[in-house]
PDB file as gemmi writes it, atoms N, CA and C in Angstrom:
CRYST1    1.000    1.000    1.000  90.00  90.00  90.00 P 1                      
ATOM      1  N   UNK A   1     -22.944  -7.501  10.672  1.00  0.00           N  
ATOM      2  CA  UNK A   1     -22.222  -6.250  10.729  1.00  0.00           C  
ATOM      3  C   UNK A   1     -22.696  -5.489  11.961  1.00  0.00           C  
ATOM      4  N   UNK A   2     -21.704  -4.899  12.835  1.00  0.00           N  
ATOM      5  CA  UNK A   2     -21.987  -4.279  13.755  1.00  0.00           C  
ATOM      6  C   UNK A   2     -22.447  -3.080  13.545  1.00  0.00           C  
ATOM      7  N   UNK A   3     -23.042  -2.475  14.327  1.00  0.00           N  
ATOM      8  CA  UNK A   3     -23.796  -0.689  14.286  1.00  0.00           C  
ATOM      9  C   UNK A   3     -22.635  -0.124  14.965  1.00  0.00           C  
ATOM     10  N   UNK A   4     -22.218   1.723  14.094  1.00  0.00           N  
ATOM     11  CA  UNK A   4     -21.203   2.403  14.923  1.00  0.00           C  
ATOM     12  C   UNK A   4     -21.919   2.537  16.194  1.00  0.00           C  
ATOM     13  N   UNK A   5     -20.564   2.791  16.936  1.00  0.00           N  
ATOM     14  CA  UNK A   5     -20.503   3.220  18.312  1.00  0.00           C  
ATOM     15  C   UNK A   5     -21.525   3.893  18.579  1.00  0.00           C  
ATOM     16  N   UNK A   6     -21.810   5.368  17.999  1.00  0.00           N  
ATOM     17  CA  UNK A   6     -22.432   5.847  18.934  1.00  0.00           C  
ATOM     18  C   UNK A   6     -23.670   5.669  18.590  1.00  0.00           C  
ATOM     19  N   UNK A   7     -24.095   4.600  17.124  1.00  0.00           N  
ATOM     20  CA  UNK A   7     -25.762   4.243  17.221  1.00  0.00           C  
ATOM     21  C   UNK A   7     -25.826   3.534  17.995  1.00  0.00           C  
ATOM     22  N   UNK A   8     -25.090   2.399  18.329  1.00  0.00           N  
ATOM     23  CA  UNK A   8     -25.295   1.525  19.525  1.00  0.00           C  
ATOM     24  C   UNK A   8     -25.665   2.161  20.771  1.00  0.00           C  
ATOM     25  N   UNK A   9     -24.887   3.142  21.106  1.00  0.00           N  
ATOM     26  CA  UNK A   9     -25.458   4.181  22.467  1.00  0.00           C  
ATOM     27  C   UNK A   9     -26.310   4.144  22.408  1.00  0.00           C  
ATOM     28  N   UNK A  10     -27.258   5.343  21.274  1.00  0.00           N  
ATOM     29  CA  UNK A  10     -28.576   5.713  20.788  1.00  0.00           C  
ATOM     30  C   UNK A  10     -29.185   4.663  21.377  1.00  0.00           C  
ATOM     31  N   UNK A  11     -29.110   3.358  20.658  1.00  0.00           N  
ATOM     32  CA  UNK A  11     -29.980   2.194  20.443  1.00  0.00           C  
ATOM     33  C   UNK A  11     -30.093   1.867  21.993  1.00  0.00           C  
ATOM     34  N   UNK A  12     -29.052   2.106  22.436  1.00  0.00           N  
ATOM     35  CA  UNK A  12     -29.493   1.507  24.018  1.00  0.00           C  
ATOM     36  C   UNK A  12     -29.818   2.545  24.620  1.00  0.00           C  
ATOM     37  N   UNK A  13     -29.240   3.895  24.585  1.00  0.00           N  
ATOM     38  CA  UNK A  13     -30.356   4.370  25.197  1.00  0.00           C  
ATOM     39  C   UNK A  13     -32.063   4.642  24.842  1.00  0.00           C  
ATOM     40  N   UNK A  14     -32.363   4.709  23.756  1.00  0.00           N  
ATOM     41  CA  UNK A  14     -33.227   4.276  23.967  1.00  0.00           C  
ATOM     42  C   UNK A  14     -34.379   3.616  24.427  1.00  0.00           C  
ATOM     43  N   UNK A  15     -33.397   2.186  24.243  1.00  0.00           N  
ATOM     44  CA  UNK A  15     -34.145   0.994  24.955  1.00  0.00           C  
ATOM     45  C   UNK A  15     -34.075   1.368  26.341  1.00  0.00           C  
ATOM     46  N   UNK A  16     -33.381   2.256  27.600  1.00  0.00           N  
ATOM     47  CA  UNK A  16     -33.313   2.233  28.812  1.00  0.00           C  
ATOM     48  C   UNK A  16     -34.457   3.306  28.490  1.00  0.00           C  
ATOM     49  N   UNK A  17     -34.564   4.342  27.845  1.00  0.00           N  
ATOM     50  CA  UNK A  17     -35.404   5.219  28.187  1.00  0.00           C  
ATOM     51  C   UNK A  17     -37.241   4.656  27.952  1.00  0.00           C  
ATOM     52  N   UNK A  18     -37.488   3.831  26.671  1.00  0.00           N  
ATOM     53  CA  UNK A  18     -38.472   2.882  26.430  1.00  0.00           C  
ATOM     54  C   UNK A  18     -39.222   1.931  28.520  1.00  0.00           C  
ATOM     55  N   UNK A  19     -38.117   1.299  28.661  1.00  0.00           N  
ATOM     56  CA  UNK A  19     -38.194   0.423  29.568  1.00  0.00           C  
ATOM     57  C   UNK A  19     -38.153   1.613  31.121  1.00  0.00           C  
ATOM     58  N   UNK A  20     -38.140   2.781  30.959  1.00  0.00           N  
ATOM     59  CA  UNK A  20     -38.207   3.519  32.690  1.00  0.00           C  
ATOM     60  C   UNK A  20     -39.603   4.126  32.053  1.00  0.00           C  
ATOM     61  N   UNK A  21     -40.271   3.832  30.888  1.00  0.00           N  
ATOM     62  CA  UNK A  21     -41.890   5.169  30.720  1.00  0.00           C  
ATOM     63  C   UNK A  21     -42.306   4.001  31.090  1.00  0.00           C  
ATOM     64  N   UNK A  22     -42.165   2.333  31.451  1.00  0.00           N  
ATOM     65  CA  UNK A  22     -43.277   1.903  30.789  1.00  0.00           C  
ATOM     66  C   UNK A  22     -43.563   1.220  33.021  1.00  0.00           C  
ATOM     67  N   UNK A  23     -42.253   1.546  33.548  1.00  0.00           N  
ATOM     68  CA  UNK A  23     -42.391   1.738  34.783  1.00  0.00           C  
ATOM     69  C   UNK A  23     -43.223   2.294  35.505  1.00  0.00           C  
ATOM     70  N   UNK A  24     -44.099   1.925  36.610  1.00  0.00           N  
ATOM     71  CA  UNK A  24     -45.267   3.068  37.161  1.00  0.00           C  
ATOM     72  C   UNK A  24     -44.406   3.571  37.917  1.00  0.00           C  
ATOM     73  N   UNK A  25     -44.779   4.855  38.352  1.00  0.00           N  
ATOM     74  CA  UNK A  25     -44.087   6.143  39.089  1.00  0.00           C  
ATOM     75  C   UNK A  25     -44.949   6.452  40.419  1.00  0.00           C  
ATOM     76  N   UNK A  26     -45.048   5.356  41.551  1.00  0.00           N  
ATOM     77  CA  UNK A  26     -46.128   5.631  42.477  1.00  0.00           C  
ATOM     78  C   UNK A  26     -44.946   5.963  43.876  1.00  0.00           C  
ATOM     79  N   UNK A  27     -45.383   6.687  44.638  1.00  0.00           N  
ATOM     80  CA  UNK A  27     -44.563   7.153  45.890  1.00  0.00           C  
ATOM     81  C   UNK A  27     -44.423   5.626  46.634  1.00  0.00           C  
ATOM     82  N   UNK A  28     -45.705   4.894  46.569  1.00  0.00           N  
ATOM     83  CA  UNK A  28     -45.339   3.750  47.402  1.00  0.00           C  
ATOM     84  C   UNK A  28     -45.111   2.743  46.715  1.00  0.00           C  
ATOM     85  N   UNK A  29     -44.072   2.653  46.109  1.00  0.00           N  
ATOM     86  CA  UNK A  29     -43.183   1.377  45.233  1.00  0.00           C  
ATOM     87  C   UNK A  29     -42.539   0.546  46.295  1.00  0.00           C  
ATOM     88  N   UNK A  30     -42.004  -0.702  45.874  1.00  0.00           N  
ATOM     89  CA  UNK A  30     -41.536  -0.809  46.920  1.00  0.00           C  
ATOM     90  C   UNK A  30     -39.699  -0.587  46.495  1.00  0.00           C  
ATOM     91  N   UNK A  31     -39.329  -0.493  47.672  1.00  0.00           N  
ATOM     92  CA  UNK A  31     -37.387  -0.285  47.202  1.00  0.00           C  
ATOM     93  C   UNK A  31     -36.936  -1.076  46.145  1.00  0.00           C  
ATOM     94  N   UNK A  32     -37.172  -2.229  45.870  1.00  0.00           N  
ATOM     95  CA  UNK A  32     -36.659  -2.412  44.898  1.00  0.00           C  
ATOM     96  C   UNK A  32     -36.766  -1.663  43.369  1.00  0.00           C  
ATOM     97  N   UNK A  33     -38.068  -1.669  42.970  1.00  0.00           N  
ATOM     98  CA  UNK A  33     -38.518  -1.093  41.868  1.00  0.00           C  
ATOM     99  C   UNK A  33     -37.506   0.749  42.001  1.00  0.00           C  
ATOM    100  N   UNK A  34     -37.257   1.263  42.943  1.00  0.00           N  
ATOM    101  CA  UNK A  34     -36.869   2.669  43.067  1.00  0.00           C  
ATOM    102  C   UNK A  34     -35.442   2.302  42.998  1.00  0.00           C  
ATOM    103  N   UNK A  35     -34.736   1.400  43.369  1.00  0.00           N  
ATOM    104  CA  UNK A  35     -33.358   0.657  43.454  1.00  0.00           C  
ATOM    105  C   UNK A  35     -33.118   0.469  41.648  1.00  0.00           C  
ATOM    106  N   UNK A  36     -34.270  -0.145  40.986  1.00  0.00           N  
ATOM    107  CA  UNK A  36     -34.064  -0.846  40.181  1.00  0.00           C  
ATOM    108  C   UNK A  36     -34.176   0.868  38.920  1.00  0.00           C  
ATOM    109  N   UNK A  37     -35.144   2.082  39.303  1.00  0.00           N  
ATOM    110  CA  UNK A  37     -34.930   2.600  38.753  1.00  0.00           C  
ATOM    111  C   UNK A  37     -33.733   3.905  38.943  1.00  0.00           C  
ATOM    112  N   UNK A  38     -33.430   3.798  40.045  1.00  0.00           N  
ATOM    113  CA  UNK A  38     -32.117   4.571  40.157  1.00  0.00           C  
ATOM    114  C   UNK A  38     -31.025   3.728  38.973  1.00  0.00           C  
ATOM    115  N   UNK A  39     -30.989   2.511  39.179  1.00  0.00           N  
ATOM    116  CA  UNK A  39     -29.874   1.882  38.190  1.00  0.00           C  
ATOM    117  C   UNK A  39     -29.914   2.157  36.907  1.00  0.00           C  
ATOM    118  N   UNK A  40     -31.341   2.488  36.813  1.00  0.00           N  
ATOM    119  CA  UNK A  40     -31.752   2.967  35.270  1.00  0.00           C  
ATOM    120  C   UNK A  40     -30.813   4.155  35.009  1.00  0.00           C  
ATOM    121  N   UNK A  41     -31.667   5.129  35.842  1.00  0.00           N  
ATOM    122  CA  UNK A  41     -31.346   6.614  35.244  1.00  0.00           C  
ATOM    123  C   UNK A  41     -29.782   6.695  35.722  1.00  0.00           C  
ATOM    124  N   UNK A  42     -28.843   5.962  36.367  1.00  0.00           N  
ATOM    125  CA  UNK A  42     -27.696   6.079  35.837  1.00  0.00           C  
ATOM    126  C   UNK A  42     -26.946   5.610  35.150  1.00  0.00           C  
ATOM    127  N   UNK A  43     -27.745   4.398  34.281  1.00  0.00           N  
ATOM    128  CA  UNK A  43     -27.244   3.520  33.600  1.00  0.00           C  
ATOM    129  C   UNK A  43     -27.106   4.450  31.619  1.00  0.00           C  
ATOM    130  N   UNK A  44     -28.109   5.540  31.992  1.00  0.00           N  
ATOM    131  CA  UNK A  44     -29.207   6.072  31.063  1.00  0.00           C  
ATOM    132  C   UNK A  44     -27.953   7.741  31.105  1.00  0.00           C  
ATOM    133  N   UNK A  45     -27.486   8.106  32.397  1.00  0.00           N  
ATOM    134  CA  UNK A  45     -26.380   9.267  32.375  1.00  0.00           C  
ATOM    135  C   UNK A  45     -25.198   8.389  31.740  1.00  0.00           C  
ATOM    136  N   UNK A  46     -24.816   7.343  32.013  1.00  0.00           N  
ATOM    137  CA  UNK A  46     -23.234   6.896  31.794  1.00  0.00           C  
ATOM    138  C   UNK A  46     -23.563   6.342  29.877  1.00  0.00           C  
ATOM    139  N   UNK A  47     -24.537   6.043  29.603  1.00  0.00           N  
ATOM    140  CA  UNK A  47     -24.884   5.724  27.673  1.00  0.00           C  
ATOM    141  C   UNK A  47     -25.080   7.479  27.124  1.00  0.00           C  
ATOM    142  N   UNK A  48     -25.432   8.424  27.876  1.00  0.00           N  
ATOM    143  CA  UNK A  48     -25.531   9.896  27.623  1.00  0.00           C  
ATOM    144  C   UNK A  48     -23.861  10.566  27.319  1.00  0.00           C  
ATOM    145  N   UNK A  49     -22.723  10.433  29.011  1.00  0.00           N  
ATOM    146  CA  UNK A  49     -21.597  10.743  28.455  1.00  0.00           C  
ATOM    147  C   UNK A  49     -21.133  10.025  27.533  1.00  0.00           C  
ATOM    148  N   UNK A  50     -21.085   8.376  27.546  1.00  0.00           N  
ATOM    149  CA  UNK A  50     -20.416   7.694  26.159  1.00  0.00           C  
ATOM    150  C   UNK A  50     -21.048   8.337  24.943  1.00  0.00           C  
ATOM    151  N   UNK A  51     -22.205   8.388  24.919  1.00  0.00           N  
ATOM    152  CA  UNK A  51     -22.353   9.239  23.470  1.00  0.00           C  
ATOM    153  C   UNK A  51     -21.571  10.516  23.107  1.00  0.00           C  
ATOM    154  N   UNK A  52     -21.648  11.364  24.023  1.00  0.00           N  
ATOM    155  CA  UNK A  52     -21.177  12.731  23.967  1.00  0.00           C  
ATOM    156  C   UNK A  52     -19.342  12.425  23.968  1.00  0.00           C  
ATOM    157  N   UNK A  53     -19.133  11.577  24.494  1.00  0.00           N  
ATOM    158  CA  UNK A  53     -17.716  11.348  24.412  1.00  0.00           C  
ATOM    159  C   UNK A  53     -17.443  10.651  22.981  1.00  0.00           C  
ATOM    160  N   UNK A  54     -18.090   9.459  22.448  1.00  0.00           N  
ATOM    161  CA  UNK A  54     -18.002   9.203  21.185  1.00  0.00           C  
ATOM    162  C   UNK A  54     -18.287  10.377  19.645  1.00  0.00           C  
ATOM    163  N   UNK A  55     -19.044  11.695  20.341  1.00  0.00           N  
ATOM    164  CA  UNK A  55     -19.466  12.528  19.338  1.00  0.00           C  
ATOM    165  C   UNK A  55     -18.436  13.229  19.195  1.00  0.00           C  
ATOM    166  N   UNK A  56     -17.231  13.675  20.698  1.00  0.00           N  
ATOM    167  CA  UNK A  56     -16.679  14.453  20.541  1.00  0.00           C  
ATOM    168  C   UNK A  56     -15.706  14.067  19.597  1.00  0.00           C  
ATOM    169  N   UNK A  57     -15.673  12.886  20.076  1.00  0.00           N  
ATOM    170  CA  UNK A  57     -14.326  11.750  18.770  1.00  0.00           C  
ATOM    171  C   UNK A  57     -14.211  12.163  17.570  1.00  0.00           C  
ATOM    172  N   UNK A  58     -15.502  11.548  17.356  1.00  0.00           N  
ATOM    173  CA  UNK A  58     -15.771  11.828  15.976  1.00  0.00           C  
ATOM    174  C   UNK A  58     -15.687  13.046  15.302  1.00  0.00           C  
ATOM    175  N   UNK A  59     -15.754  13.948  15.949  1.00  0.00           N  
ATOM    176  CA  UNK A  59     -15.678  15.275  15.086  1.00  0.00           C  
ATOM    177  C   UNK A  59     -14.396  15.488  15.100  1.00  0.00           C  
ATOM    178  N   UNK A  60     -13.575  15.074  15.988  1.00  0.00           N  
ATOM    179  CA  UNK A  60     -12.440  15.278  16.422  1.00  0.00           C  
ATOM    180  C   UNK A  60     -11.287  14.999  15.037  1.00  0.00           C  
ATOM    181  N   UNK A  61     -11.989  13.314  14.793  1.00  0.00           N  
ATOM    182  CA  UNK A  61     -11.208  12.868  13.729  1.00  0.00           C  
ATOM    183  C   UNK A  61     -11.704  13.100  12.396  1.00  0.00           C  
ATOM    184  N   UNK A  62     -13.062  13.869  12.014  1.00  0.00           N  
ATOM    185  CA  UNK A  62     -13.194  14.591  10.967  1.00  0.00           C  
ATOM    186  C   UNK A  62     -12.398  15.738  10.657  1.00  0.00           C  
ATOM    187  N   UNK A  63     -12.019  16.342  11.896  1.00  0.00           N  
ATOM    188  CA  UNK A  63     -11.466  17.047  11.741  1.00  0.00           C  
ATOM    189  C   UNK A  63      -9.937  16.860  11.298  1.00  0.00           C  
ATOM    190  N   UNK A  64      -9.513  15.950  11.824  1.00  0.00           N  
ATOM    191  CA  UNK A  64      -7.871  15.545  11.589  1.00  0.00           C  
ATOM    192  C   UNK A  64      -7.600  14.939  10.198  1.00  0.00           C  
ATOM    193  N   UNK A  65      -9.221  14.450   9.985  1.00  0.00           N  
ATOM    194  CA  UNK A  65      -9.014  13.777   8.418  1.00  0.00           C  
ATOM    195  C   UNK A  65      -9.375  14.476   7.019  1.00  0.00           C  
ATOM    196  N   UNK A  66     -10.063  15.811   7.500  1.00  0.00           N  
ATOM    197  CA  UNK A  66     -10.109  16.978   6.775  1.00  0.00           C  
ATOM    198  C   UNK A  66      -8.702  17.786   6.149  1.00  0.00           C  
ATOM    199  N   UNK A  67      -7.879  17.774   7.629  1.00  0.00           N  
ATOM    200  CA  UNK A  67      -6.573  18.753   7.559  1.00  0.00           C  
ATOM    201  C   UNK A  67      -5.701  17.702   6.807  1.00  0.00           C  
ATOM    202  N   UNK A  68      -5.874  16.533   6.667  1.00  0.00           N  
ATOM    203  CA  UNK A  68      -4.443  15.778   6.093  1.00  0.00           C  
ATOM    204  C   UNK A  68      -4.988  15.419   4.733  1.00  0.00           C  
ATOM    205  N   UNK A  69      -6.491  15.225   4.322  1.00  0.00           N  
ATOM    206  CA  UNK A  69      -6.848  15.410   2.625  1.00  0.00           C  
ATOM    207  C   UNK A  69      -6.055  16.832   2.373  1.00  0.00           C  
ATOM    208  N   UNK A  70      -6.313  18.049   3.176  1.00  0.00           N  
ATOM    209  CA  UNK A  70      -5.690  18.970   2.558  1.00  0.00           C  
ATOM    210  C   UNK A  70      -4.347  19.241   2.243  1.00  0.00           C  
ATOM    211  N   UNK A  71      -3.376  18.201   3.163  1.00  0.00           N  
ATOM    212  CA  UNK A  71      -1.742  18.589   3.087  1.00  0.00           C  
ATOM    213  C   UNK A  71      -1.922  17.713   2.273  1.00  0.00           C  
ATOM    214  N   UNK A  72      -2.451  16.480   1.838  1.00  0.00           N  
ATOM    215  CA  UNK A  72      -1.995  15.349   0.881  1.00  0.00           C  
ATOM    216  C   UNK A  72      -2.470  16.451  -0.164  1.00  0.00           C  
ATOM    217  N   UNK A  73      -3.861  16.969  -0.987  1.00  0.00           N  
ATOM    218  CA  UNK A  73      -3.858  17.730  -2.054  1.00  0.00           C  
ATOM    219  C   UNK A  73      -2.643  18.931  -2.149  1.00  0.00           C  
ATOM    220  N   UNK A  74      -2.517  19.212  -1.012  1.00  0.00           N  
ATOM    221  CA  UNK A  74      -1.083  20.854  -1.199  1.00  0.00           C  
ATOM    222  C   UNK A  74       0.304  19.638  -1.886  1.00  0.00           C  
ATOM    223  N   UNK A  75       0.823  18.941  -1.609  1.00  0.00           N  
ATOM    224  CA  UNK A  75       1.934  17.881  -1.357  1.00  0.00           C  
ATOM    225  C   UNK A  75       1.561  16.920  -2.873  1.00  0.00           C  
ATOM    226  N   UNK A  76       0.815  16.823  -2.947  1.00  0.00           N  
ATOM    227  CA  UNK A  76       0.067  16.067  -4.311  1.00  0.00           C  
ATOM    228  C   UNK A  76      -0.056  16.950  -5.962  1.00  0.00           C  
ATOM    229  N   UNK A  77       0.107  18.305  -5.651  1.00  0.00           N  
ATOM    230  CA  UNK A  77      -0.559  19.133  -6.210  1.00  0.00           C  
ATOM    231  C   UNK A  77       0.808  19.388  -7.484  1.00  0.00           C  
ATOM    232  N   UNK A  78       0.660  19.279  -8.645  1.00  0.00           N  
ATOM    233  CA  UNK A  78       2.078  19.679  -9.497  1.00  0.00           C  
ATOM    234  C   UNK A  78       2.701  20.727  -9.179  1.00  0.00           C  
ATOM    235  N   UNK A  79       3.899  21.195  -9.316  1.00  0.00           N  
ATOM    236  CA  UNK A  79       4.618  22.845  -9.524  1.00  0.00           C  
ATOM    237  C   UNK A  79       4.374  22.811 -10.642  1.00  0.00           C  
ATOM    238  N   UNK A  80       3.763  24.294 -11.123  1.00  0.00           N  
ATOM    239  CA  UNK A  80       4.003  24.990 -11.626  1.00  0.00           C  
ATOM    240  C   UNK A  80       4.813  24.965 -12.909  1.00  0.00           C  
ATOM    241  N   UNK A  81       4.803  24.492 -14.128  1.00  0.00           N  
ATOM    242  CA  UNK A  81       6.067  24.302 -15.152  1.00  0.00           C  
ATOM    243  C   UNK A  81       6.582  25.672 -15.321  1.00  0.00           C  
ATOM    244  N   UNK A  82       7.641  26.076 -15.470  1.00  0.00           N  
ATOM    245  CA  UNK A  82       8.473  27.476 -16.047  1.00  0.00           C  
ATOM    246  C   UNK A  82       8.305  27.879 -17.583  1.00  0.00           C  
ATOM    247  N   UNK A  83       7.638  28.509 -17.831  1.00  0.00           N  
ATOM    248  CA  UNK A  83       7.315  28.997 -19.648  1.00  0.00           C  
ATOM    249  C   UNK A  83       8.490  29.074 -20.134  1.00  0.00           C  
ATOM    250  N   UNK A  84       8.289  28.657 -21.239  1.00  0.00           N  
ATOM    251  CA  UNK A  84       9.632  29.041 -22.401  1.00  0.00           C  
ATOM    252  C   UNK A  84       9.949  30.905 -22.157  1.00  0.00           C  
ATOM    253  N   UNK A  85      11.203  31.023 -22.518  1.00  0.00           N  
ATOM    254  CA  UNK A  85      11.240  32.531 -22.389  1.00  0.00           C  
ATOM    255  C   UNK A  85      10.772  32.979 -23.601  1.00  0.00           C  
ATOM    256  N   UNK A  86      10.291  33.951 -24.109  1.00  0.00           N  
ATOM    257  CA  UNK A  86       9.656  34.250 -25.301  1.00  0.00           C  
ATOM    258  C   UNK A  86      11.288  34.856 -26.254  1.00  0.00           C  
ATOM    259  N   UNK A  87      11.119  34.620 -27.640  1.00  0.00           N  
ATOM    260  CA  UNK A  87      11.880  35.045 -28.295  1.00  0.00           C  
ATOM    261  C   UNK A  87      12.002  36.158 -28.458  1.00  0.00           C  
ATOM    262  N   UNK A  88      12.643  37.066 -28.932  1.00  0.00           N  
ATOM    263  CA  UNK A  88      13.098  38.480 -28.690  1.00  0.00           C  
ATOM    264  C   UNK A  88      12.384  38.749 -30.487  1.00  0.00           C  
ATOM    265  N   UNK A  89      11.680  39.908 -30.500  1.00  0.00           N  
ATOM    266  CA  UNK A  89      10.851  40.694 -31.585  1.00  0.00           C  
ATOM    267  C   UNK A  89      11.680  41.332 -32.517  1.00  0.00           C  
ATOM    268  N   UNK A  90      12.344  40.981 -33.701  1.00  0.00           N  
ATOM    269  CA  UNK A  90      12.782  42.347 -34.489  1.00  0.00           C  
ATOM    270  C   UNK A  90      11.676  43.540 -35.178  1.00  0.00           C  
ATOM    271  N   UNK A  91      11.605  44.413 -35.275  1.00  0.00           N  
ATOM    272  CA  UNK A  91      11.347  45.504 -35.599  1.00  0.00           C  
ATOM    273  C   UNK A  91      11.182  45.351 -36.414  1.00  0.00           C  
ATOM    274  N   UNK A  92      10.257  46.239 -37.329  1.00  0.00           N  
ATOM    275  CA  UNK A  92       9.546  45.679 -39.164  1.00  0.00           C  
ATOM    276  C   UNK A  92      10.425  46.548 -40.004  1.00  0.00           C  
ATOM    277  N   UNK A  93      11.155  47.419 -39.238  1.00  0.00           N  
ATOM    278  CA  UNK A  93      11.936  48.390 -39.976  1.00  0.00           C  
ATOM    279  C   UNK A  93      13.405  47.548 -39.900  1.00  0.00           C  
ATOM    280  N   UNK A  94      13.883  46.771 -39.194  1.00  0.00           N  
ATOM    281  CA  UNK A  94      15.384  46.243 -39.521  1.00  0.00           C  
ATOM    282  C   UNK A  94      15.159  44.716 -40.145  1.00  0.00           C  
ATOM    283  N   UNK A  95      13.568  44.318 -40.392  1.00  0.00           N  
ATOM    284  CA  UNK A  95      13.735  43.319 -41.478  1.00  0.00           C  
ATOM    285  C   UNK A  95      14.059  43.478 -43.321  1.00  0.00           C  
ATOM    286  N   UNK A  96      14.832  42.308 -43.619  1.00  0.00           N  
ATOM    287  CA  UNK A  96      15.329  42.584 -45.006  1.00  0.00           C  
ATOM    288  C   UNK A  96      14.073  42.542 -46.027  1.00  0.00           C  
ATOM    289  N   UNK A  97      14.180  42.937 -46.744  1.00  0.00           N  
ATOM    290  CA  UNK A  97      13.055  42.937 -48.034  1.00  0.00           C  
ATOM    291  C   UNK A  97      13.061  42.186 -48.910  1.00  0.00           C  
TER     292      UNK A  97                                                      
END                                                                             
């Protein structure tokens, strides 16, 4: 079974952020290693917007799936039955004895 979308992000970013601490940070690297961590930290912005773009989704379609439980309960919901009309009262004085 696959992991949602945006744990998979998580999960990888993670792992990019794990794998650039464990990098030394010395002025005299040589280009590659600074090549190799530029690829990082934009590899590490573009798993940042996919998340934020997958979060926005998602709320997006909570939201859409919120509003249509509610028209299905309004649309679902019985009318109202109409009461019997009540019978009309005689008076204790025009009943027979």
């Amino acid at each position: 079974m696959h992991a949602p979308r945006p744990l998979r992000i998580l999960l990888s970013l993670a792992c990019a952020w794990a794998a650039l601490a464990v990098l030394p940070l010395n002025a005299a690297e040589p280009t590659t290693e600074s090549d190799a961590l530029r690829q990082k930290n934009q590899e590490i912005e573009r798993l940042r917007r996919e998340l934020e773009q997958a979060e926005r989704e998602r709320d997006q379609l909570q939201r859409d799936n919120e509003q249509l439980r509610r028209q299905q309960q309004r649309a679902s919901s019985p009318a109202p039955t109409p009461r019997a009309a009540p019978k009309p009262v005689t008076p204790i004085a025009d009943r027979p004895r």
